[in-house]
C-alpha positions, 0 to 999 in steps of 0.5 A: 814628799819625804820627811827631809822635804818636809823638815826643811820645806825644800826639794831636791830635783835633777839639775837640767844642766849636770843631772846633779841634786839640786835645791828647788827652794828660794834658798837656791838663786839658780834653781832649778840648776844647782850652780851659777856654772851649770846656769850659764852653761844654759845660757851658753847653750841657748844664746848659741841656739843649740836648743831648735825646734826642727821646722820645714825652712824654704830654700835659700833661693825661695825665701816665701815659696813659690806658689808654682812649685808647691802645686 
């Protein structure tokens, strides 16, 4: 922890959205994003599910997969 931490009980971190500083403190009703802007952007980004955890997906005509294919 720096002296400035220490100083103001506050630190800094990388706002996920821009890389910016950001205010990781009650102070920041954002945190850990430095702005309502960047937040939203967040929120945009889920909402229209760019954030995915890859998985195997059955085709589109085998919706709970067919016990004889995968023998």
């Amino acid at each position: 922890m720096s002296s400035v931490e220490d100083a103001i009980g506050e630190r800094i971190v990388r706002c996920p959205a821009c890389g910016g500083d950001s205010v990781y403190a009650a102070s920041n009703p954002y945190r850990p994003f430095c702005s309502a802007r960047c937040k939203g952007i967040d929120l945009g980004a889920w909402a229209s599910e760019e954030f995915r955890m890859p998985a195997d997906t059955p085709p589109d005509d085998d919706p709970f997969g067919d016990p004889k294919r995968q023998q």
